[in-house]
Structure formats: C-alpha cells, structure tokens
N, C-alpha and C positions, 0 to 999 in steps of 0.2 A: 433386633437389628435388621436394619433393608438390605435386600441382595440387591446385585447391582441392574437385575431385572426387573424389579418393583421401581427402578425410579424412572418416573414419567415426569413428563416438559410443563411447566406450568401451566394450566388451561385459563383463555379470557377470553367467552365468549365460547367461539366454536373456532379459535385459532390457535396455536399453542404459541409461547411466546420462549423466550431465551432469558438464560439470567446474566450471562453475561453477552458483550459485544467484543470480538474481533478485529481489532484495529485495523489490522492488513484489510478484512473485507471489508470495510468501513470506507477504506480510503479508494479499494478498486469502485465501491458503488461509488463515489463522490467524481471520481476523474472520469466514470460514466456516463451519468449524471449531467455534470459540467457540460463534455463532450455532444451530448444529446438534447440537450438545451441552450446552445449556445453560449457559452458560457458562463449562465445562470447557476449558482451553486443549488444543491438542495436545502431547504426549512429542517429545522429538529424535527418536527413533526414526519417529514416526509423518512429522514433518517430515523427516526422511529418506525413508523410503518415498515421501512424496506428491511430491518437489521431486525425487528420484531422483538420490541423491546415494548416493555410498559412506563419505562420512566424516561426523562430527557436527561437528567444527571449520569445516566448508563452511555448516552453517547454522550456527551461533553466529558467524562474523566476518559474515553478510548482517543477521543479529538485531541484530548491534552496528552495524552501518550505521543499521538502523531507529531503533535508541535513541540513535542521535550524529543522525540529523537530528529526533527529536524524535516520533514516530510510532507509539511502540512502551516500553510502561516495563517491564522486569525488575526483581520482587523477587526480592535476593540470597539465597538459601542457601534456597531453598524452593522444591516440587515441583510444575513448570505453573504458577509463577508469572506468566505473561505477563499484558500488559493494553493493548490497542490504544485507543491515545491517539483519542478522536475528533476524526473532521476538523470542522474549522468549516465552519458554516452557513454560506451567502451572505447580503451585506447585504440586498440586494436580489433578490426573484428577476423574471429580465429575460427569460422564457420566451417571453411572449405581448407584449414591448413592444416596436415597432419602433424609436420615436424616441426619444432622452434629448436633455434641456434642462441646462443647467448652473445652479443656483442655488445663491444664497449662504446657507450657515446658520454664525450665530456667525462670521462673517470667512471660513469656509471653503467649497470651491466646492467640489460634491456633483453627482453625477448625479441627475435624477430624472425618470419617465417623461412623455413629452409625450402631453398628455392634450388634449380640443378644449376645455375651461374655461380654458386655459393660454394662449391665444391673444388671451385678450379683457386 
C-alpha cells in the first residue's frame, strides 16, 4: 500500500502534468485569457498547456461542468467559440456598511444600511 508521500504527479517529459482539471481555474484562465487577448478565447491546446493536462477530453468534461452549471456558453461547431457568462453584480454593495436594518418594500423584508437618519 502507498503512503500518501509516495504519490507523485504524473511525469511527461520534464513537466509534471495533473490528472484532473479544476473547473473554477479553468474558467479564471479563460476570462484571462479572453481579457488578454482581446476577446479571443483560448484553443484546447492552449488550455491544455495552461491547466497541464495531457488529454483534451480532461478540459472538455471540466468546460461541460462550466456550461451545466451555467458560467460558461459554447457555441457548437465553431472555432474558440467560448463566452464566459458574467457573474452578477451584487444588490447591494455592503463594503463600507457595518449595520443593516430590515425594512419592508412592497410586503417584502430587504436589508438596508443603517444610517444615523434611521434612527429618528
């Protein structure tokens, strides 16, 4: 039996490779990538090289993770077709608010920041 010391990284070549790929890192090199290039998505190839994979099947089932949870859209039959779905904004940004109040808008109960006007 291997101890969990004896397990080393696949070797090919003189670079060690992965057996699995990372969806989440998958998609930050991609919106990378994109951003870096002009909008150009990256090749399987290149997402092989960056994620350090030896198969293209290893990124295409992590791609299809992306696009079943909704993150990520492939159009079919066409080259660097990807297009990273953006994330939504936050309602509210809560950076600099310590306190939230609960008030009612239209019957529903909302956060909103407690401010010293709030008080009176």
């Amino acid at each position: 039996m291997l101890r969990a010391s004896q397990f080393r990284p696949f070797q090919y070549g003189d670079r060690a490779y992965r057996a699995k790929v990372n969806p989440d890192s998958l998609l930050d090199y991609i919106e990378g990538y994109t951003k870096w290039h002009h909008g150009v998505p990256p090749s399987y190839e290149e997402m092989m090289a960056a994620m350090r994979v030896t198969s293209k099947a290893m990124i295409h089932r992590a791609m299809q993770q992306l696009v079943d949870s909704g993150r990520l859209r492939i159009i079919p039959k066409r080259a660097r077709a990807i297009e990273v779905v953006p994330r939504p904004k936050p309602v509210m940004d809560v950076s600099d608010v310590e306190w939230f109040r609960v008030v009612r808008v239209d019957g529903e109960a909302q956060l909103a920041p407690w401010t010293d006007e709030s008080d009176r």
